[in-house]
C-alpha positions as semicolon CSV with decimal commas, in nm:
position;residue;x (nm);y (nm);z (nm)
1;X;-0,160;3,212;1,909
2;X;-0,301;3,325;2,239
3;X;-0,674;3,255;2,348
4;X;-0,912;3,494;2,544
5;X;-1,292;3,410;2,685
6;X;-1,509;3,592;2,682
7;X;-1,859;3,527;2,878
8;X;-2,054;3,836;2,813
9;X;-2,381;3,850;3,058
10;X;-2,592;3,866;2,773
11;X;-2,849;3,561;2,596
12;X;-2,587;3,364;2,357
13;X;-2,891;3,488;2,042
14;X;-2,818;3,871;2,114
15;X;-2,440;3,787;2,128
16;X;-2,424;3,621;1,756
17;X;-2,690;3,899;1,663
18;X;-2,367;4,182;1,826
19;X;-2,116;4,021;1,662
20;X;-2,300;3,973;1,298
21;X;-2,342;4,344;1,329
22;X;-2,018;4,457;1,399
23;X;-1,824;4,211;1,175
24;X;-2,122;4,182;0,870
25;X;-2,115;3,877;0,622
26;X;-1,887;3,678;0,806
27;X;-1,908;3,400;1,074
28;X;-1,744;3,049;1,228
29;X;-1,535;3,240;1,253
30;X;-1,598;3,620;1,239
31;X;-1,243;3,790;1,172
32;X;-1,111;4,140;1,312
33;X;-0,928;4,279;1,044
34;X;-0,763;3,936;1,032
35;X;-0,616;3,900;1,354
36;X;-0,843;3,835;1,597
37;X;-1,050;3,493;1,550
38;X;-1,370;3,527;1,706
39;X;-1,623;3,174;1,727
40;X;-1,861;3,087;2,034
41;X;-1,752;2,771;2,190
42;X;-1,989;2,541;2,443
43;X;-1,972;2,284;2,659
44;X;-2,245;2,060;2,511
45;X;-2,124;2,076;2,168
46;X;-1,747;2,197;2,147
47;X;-1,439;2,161;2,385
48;X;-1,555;2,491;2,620
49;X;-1,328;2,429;2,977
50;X;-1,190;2,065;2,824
51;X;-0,861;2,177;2,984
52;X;-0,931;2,438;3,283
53;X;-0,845;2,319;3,594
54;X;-1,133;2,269;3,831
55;X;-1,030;2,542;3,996
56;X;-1,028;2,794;3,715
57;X;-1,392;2,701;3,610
58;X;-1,483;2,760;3,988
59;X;-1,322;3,102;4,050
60;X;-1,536;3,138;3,721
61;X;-1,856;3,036;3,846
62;X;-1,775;3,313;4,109
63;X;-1,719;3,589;3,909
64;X;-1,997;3,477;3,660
65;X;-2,269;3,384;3,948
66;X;-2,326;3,054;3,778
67;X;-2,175;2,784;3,526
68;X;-2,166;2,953;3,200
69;X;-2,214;2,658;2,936
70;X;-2,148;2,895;2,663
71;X;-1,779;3,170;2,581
72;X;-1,663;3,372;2,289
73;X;-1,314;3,233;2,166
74;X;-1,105;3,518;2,064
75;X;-0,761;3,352;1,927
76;X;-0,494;3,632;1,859
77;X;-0,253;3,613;1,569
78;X;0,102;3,562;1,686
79;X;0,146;3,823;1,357
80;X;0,066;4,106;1,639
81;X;0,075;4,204;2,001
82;X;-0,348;4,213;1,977
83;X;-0,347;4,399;2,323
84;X;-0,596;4,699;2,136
85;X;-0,787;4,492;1,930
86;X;-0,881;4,265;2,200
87;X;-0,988;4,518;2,443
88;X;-1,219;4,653;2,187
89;X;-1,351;4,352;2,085
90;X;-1,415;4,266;2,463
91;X;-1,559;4,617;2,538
92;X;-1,818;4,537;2,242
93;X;-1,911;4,182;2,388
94;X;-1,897;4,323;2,773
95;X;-2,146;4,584;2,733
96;X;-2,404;4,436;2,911
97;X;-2,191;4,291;3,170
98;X;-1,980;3,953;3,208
99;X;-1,649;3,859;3,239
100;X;-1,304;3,781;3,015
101;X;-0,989;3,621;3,089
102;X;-0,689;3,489;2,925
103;X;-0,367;3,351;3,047
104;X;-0,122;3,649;2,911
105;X;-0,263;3,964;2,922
106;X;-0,201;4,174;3,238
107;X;-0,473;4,359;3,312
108;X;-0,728;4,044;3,231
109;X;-0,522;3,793;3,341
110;X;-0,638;3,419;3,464
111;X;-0,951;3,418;3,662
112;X;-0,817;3,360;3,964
113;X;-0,601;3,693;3,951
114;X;-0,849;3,892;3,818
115;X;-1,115;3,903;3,573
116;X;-1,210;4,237;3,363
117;X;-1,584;4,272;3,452
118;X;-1,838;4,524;3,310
């Protein structure tokens, strides 16, 4: 299973409110057609950037503009290539700007090659 974050430049409230629209009657976690795994993780509360480099999380805080203390988890089944789904699914959480990244896709790829911004 592969992992993208997403840190959409939205309040985390209108993010869960996005997400409880687009994938009704579901959360923790909301499913894509049963592929795509979608939870919020944080830094306070969950494992958010327990193993980034320090590097990563500052070529982040670049992108970003600040520490984000808050990401969309999107875990892709290894059933499928996901490549589609996830670029909707980041499209729909980018629409009011942010960032995503993820180790394996090309045109996100890590941080510090590039991150898909909106």
């Amino acid at each position: 299973m592969r992992t993208v974050f997403v840190f959409p430049g939205g309040e985390r409230a209108e993010t869960v409110a996005s997400l409880d629209r687009h994938l009704p009657e579901q959360r923790d976690p909301w499913t894509l057609d049963g592929n795509l795994y979608i939870d919020i993780d944080d830094e306070q509360t969950g494992y958010l950037f327990s193993d980034w480099d320090p590097e990563d999380v500052a070529i982040l805080e670049a992108a970003v503009g600040h520490h984000p203390t808050w990401a969309v988890q999107i875990d892709i089944s290894g059933r499928i290539d996901g490549t589609a789904e996830v670029h909707r699914m980041i499209a729909l959480l980018l629409e009011h700007g942010g960032v995503a990244t993820d180790d394996y896709t090309p045109t996100l790829g890590p941080c510090r090659k590039s991150c898909l911004e909106r």
